[in-house]
C-alpha positions as CSV (number, residue, x, y, z in Angstrom):
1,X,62.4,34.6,172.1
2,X,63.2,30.9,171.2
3,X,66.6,31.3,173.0
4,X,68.0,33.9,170.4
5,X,69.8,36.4,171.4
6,X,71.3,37.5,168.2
7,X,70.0,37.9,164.9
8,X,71.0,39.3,161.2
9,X,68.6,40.6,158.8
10,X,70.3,39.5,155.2
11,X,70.8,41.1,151.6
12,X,72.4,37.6,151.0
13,X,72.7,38.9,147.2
14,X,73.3,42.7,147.3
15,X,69.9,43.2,145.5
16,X,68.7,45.8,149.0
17,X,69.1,49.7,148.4
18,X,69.9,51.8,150.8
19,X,66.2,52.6,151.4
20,X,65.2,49.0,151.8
21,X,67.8,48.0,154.4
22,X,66.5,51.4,156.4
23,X,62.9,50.7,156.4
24,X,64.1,46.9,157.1
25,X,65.9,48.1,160.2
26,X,63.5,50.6,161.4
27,X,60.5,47.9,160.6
28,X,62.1,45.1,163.0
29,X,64.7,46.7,165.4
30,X,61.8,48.0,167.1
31,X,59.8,45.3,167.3
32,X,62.2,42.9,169.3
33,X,64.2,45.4,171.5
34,X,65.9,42.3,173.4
35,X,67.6,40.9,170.6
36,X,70.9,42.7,169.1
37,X,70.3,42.8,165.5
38,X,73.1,43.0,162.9
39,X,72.9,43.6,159.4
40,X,74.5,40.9,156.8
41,X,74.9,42.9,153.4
42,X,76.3,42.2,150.3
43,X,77.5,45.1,148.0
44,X,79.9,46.1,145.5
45,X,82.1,48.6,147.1
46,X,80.4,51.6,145.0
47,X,76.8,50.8,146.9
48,X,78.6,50.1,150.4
49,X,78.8,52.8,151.9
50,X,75.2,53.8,151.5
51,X,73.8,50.5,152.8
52,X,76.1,50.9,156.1
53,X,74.5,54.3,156.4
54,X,71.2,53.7,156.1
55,X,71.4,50.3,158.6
56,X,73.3,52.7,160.9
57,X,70.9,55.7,161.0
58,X,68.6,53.0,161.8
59,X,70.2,51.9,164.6
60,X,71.8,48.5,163.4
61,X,75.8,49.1,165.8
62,X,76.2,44.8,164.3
63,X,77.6,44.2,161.1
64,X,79.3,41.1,159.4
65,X,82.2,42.0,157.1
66,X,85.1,40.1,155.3
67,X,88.2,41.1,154.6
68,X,89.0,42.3,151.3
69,X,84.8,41.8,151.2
70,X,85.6,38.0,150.0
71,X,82.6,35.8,149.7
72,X,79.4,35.8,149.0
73,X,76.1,33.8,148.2
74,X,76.1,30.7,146.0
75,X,72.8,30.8,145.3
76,X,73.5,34.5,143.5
77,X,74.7,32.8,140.9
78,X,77.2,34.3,137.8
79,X,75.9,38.1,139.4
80,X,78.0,37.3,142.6
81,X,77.8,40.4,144.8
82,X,81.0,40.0,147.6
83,X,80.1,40.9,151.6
84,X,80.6,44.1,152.8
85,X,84.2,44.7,152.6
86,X,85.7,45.0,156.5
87,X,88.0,47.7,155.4
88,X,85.0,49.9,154.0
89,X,83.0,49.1,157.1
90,X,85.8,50.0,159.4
91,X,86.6,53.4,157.4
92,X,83.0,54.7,157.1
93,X,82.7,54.1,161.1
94,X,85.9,56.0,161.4
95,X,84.7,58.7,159.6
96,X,81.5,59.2,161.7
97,X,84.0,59.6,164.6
98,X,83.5,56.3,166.2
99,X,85.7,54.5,167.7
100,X,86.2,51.0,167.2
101,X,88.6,48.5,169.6
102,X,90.3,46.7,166.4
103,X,93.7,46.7,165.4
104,X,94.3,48.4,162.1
105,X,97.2,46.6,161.9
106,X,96.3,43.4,162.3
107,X,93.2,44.1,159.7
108,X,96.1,44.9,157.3
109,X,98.0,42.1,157.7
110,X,94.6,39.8,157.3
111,X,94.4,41.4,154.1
112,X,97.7,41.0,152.9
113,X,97.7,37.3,153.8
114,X,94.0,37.3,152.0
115,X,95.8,38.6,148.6
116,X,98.1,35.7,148.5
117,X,95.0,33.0,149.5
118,X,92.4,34.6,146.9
119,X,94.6,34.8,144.0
């Protein structure tokens, strides 16, 4: 459609539960098959996990992260929710027994390096 091939369906300022980002998932993945769609969330780490359930037991296998979960919306004002934290993201995947091609070492050292930019 249009030349997209890629698309990600946004909680640009972590306002989505878990049951909003499922039914968003299972309301559009279906309805454009050819496209890979990706979920963009914003979270605090408390409310991560859930939202990276409920996307994946909708199907969503895309999802932007940051390390350390740096970031986030300027339009969300003094309530600033960060991105989905790479290192949650990465874990929760692990623990559903999935395996995942990146380097858990060099994630670590990304984040070390992130500590000393982000102070």
């Amino acid at each position: 459609v249009l030349g997209i091939h890629t698309f990600a369906l946004a909680d640009t300022v972590g306002l989505a539960t878990p049951d909003e980002v499922k039914a968003l998932c299972n309301m559009i993945m279906p309805s454009f098959p050819a496209l890979n769609i990706g979920a963009h969330l914003h979270s605090n780490p408390s409310a991560a996990a859930a939202k990276i359930e409920a996307a994946y037991l909708a199907g969503c296998r895309r999802f932007d992260s940051a390390i350390g979960g740096y970031g986030g919306c300027p339009m969300a004002g003094d309530t600033l929710v960060g991105n989905l934290n790479t290192e949650q993201l990465l874990y929760w995947l692990q623990q559903q027994g999935n395996q995942t091609t990146i380097d858990a070492a060099k994630i670590e050292e990304a984040l070390l390096f992130s500590q000393k930019v982000f102070v």
